[in-house]
C-alpha positions in Angstrom: 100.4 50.3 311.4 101.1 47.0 313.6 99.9 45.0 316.8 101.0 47.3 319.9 100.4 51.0 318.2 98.6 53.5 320.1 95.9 54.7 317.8 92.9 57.3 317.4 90.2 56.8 315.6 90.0 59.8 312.6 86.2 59.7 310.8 85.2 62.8 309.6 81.5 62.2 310.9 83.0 61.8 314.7 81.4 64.8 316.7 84.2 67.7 317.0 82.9 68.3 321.0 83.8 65.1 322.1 86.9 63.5 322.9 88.8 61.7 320.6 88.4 58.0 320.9 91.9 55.5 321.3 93.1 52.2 321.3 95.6 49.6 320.7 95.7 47.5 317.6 95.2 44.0 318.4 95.4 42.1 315.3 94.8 41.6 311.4 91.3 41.1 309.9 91.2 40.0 306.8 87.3 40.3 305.2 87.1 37.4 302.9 84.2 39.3 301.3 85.6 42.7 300.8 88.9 41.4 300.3 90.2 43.6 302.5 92.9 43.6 305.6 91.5 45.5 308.5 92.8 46.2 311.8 91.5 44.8 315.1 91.2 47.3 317.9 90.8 47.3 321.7 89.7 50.9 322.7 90.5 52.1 325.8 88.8 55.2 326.0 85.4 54.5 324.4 82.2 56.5 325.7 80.1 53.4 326.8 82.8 52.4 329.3 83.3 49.1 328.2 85.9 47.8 326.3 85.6 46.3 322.7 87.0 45.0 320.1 86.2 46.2 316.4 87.7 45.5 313.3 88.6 49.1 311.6 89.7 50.5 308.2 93.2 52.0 308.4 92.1 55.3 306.4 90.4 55.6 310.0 93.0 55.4 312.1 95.6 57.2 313.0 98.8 56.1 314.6 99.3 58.2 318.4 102.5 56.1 318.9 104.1 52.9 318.1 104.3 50.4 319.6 107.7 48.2 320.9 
């Protein structure tokens, strides 16, 4: 996964009725206290209607299309 891929967020809690949520990686996040690389994301097709930006685990994610 890299900055400009089309991603869809994959949690096995996410309610099965509801449309998938997507977005477009933004960026690394590297959590100094985990120790762990995350990946920013911008989703474009969240439920709220506004647009966000959340750092996400990768096991979450799952890559729609790549980006250029």
């Amino acid at each position: 996964m890299k900055v400009g891929d089309l991603v869809k967020f994959v949690h096995p809690a996410s309610p099965p009725n509801k449309p998938p949520q997507m977005g477009i990686i933004v960026s690394d996040y590297f959590d100094k206290l985990q120790r762990a690389v995350y990946k920013n994301v911008i989703w474009v097709s969240n439920y709220g209607g506004c647009q966000e930006i959340r750092p996400i685990d990768t096991k979450f994610l799952e890559v729609i299309s790549e980006g250029r």
